[in-house]
FIDO-859459 format. One record per residue: residue in one letter; x, y, z of N, C-alpha, C, O in turn. Coordinates in steps of 0.02 Angstrom, whole numbers, plus 50000, padded with zeros to 5 digits. Layout:
aXYZXYZXYZXYZ;...
//
This chain:
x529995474656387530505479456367530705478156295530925472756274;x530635482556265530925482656200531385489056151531235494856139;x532095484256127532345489556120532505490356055532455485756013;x532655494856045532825498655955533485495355949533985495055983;x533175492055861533595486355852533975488055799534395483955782;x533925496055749533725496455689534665500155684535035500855635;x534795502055769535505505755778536125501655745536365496655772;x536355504155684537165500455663537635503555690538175501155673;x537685509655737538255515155756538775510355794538635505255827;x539425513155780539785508855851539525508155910539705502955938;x539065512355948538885512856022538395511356027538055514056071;x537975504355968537405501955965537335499356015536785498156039;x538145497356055537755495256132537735496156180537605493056232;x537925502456158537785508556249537115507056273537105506756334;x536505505956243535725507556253535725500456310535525500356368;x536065494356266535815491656313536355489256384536225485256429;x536885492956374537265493056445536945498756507536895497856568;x536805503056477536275507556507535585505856534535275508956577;x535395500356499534655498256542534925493156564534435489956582;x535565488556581535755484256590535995487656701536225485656755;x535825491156681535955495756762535455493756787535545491356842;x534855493656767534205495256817533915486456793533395484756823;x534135482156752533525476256743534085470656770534695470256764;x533595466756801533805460756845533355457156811532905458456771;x533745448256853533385442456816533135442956766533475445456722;x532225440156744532015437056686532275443056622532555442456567;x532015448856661532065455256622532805456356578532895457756519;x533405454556646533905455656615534145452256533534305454856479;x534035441956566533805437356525533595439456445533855436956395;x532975445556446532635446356402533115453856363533035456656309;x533515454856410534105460156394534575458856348534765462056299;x534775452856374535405448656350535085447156263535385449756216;x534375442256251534305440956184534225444456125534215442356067;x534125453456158534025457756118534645460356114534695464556069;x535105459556142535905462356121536015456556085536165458156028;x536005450456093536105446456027535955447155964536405446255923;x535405448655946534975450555896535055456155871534835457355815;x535375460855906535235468655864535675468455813536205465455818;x535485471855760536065473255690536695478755718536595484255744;x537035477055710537635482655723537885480855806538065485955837;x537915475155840538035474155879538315469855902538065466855949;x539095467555871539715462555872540085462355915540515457955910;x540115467655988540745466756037540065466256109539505468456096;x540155464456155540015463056213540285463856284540025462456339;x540925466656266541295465156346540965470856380540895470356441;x540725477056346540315483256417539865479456464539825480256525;x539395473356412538895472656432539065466156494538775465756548;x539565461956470539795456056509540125458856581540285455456629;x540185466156573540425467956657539975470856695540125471556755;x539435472656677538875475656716538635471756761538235467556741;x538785471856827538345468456888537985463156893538145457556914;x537315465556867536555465756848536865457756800536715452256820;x537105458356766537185452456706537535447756725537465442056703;x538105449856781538715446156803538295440656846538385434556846;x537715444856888537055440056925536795431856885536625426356909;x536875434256823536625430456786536965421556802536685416156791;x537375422456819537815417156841537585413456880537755407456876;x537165415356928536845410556972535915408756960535595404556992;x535715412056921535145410456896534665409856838534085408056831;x535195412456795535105411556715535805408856680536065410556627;x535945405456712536645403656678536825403756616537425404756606;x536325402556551536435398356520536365404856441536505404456381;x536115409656479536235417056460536795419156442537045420556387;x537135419356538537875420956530538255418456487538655421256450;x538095411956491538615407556444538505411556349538925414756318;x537995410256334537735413956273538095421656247538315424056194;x538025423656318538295429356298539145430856266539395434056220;x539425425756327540365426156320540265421556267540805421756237;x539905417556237539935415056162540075418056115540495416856072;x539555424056125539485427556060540025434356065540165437856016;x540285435356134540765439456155541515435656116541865438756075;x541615430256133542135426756124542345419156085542905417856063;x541795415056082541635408656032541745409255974542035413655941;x541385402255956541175403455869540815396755872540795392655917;x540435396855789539935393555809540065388155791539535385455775;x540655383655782540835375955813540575375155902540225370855928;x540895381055932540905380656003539915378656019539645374256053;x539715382955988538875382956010538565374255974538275370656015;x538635371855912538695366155895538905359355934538645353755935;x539555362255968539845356855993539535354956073539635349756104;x539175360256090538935360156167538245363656171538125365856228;x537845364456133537205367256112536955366356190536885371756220;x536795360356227536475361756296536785365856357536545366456413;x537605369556321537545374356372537295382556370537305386856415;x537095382856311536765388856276535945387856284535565383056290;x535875395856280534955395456244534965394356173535465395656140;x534385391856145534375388656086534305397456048534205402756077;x534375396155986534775403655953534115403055887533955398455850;x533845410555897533655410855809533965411455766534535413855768;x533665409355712533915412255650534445415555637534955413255611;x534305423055659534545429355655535205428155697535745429355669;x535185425955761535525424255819536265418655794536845419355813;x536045413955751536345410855711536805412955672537395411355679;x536575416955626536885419755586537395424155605537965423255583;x537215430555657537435434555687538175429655704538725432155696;x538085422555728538715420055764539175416355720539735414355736;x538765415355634539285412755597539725419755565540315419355547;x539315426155560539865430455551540495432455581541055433355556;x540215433055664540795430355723541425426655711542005428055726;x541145421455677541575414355678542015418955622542535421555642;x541845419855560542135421955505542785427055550543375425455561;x542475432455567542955435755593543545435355619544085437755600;x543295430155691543775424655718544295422555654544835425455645;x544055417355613544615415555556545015418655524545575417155505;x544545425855516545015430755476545545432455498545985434455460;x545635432055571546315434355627546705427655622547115425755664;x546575425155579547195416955575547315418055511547815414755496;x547185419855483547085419055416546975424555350546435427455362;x547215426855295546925431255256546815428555177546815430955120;x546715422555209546355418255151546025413855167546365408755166;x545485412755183545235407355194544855402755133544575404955083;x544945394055160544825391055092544075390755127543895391055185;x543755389955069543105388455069542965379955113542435379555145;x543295375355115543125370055140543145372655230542745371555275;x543905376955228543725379255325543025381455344542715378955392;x542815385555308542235389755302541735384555303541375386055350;x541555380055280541045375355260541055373755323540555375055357;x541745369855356541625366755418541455369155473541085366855517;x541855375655467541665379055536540925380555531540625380955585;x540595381355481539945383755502539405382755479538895385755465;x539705375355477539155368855482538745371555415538165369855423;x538805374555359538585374555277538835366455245539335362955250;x538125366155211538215361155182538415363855099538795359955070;x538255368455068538525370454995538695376655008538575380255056;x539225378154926539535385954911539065390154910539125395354942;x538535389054875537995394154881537975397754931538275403254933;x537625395254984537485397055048537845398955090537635402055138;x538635397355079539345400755102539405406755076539595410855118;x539315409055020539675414454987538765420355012538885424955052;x538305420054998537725422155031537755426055083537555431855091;x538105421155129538355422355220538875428355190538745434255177;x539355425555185540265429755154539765437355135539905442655163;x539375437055100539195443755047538745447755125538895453455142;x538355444555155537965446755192538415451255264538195456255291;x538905448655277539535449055325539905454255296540075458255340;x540115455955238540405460855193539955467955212540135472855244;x539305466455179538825471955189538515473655259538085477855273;x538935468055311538815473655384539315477855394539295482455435;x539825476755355540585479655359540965476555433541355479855467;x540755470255447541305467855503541805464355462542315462355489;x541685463155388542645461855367542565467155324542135471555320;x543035465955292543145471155206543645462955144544185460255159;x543295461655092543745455755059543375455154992543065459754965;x543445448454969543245447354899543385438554903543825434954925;x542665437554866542665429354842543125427554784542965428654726;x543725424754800543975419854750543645413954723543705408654753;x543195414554656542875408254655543345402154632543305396054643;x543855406354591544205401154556544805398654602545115394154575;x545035400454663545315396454717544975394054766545255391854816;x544405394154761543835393254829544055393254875544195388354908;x544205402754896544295405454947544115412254963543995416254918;x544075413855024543675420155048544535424355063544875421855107;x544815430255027545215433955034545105439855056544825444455026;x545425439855135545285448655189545635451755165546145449855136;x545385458655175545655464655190545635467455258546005471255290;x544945463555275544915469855351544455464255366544105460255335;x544645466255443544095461055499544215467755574544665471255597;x543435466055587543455470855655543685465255715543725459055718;x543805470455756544045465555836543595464055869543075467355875;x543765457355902543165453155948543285455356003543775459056004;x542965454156067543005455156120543975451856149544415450256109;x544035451756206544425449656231544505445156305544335447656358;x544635442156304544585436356351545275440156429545875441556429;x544675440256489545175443456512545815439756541546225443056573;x545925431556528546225429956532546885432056460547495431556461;x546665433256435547055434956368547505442856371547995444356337;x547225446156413547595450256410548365452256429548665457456413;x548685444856481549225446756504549695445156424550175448656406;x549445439656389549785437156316549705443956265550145444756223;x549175448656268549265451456212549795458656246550195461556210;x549675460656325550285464556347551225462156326551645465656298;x551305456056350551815454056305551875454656247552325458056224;x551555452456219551635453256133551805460656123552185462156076;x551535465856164551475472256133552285473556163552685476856130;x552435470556228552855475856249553505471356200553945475456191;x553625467156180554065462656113554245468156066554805469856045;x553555471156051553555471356000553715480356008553885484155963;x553615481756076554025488456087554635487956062554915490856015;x554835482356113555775480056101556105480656059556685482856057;x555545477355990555815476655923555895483155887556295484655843;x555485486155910555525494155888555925496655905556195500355864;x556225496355971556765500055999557345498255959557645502555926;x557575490355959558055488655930558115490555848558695490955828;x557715491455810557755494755746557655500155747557635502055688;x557565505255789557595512055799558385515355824558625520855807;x558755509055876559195509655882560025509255819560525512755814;x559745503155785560025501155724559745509255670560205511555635;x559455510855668559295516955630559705522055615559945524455564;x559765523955706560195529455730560885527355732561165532655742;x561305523155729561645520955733562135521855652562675524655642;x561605517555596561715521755515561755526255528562335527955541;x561105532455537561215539155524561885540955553562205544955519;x562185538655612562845542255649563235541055595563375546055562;x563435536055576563715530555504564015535755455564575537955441;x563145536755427563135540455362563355546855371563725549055327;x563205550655422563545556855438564105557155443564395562155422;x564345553655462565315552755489565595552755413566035556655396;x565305548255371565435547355303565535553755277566075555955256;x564615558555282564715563055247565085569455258565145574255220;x565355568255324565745575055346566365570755308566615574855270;x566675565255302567335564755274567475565855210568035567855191;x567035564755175566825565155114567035572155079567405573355031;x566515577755138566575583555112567265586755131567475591455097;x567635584455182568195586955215568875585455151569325589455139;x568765578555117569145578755047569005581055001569485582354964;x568395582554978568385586954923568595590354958569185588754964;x568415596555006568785601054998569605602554978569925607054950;x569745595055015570545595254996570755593554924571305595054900;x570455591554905570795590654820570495596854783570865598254735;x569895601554789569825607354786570325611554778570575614054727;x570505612254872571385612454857571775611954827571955616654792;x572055606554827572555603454790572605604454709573115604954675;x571865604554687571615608754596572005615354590572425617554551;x571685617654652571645625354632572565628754651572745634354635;x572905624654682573605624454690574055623354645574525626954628;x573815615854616573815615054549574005621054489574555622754468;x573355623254473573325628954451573505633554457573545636454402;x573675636754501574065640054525575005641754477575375645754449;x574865632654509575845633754500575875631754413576395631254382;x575235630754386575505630954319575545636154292575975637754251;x574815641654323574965646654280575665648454300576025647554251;x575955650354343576325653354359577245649554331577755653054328;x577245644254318577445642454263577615644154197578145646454175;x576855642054155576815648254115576625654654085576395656054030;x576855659354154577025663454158577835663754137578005666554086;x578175661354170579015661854176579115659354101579545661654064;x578795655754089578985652754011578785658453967579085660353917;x578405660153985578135666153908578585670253916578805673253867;x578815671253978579175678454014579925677453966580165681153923;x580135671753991580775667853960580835668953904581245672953883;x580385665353860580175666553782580425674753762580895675453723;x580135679953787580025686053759580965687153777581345690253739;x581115684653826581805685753840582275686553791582635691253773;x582135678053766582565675753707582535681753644582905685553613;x581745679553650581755683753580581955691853574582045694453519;x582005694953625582445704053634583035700553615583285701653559;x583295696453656584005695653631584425694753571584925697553550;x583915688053542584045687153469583725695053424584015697453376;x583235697353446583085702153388583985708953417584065713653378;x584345708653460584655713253480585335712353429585705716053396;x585245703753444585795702253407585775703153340586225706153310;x585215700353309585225702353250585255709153223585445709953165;x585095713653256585385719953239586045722253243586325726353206;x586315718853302586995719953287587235717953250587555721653213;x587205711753240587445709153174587385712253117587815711853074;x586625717153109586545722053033587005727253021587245729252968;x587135729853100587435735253104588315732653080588545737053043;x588685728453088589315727653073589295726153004589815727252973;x588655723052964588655723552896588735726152850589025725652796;x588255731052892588245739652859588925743352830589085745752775;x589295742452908590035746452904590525742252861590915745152823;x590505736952866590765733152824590935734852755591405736352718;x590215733752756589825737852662590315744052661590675744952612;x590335746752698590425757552688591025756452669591225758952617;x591485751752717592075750652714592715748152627593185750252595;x592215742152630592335740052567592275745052512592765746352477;x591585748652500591435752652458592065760752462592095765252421;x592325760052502592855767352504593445765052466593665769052424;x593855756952476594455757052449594315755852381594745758552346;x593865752952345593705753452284593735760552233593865761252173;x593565764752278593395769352245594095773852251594215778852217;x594425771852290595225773152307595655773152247595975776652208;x595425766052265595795762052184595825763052118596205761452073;x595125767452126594985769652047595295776152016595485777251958;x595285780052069595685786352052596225783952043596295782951983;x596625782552070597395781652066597465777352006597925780051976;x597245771551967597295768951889597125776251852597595777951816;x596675780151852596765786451818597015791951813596865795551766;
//
């Protein structure tokens, strides 16, 4: 059996969960090393629930184990216990130090180059940064070599499988982290009521000193009004008076001017 290895798509490993239906034992065995090996093929759990593979447990063990390695390990784990694995190519190798990388990247969004060294058993930078560039261009992280901190800095790492023991820890975490949402969603709404209350009071005084301007105004014009009004008062009066006053001048004058002229006849 041989399968097309050449697939990078996400569902590079539908093909072989799908023949993973119909092949038992050696076959399956020979199932399992070609899902190791294929390019574009980093998650495992479809394949770790299929029946047919789950079999594997009692007569290829060492498969199974291989497989939830590369599902869930890294390659200290394969190092540290190599006789419970099949021995790994090259390719197989490699495939599991990118793994590992990944793994780190979820602890980490810097990694120093010495973690890197250790975890995956490199003896020089060369050959670290090689791997790093090679791992980049499958696109299972997204980052950049710091040479001058000797460190590998993420942007992006894809997700590993999941351990189904792990799932009741990452349901907690999520439903926390509901909580936390709620409670700052609550605190949210709570301002907005805040700020609203504010801004209705806000607007409820301007309007009143609005008021109070335009009242204002009001009573000054009307003020002066009475003052100009007043003003014009005075002044009829004084101009009234002063005419009267012209007028008794006048007669005055007429007056004076008659006995004079009285006076004059009678000396002649």
């Amino acid at each position: 059996m041989v399968v097309d290895k050449s697939s990078t798509s996400p569902n590079a490993l539908e093909q072989f969960v799908i023949l993973a239906k119909t092949t038992k034992g050696a076959a399956c065995t020979e199932l399992v090393k070609q899902a190791l090996e294929a390019p574009g093929v980093y998650v495992f759990g479809e394949l770790l629930d299929m029946p047919n593979v789950l079999e594997l447990e009692s007569t290829h063990k060492v498969y199974l184990n291989t497989l939830n390695l590369f599902a869930y390990g890294t390659y200290k784990d394969y190092i540290c216990n190599q006789k419970d694995f099949i021995e790994l190519t090259p390719s197989q190798r490699k495939k599991l130090q990118h793994l590992t990388i990944v793994t780190l990247a979820t602890k980490s969004k810097c990694i120093p180059y010495d973690s890197l060294l250790k975890e995956l058993e490199i003896k020089n930078v060369r050959d670290l940064e090689d791997l790093i560039i090679e791992a980049i261009y499958a696109d299972i992280i997204h980052g950049k070599l710091d040479q001058k901190n000797s460190q590998l800095e993420v942007d992006y790492a894809i997700g590993r499988d999941i351990r189904p023991e792990d799932i009741n820890v990452i349901v907690n975490c999520l439903q926390d982290w509901s909580s936390a949402c709620e409670g700052v969603l609550s605190c949210v709404e709570t301002q907005i009521r805040r700020a609203n209350a504010e801004k209705n009071t806000a607007m409820l005084r301007q309007i009143e000193i609005e008021t109070e301007i335009s009242n204002i105004k009001k009573t000054l014009k009307t003020q002066l009004q009475e003052r100009a009004d007043g003003t014009e008062e005075v002044m009829a009066t004084d101009s009234r008076e002063a005419a009267s006053a012209g007028d008794k001048g006048k007669k005055g004058q007429k007056i004076s001017k008659g006995k004079h002229s009285s006076k004059f006849w009678l000396k002649s």
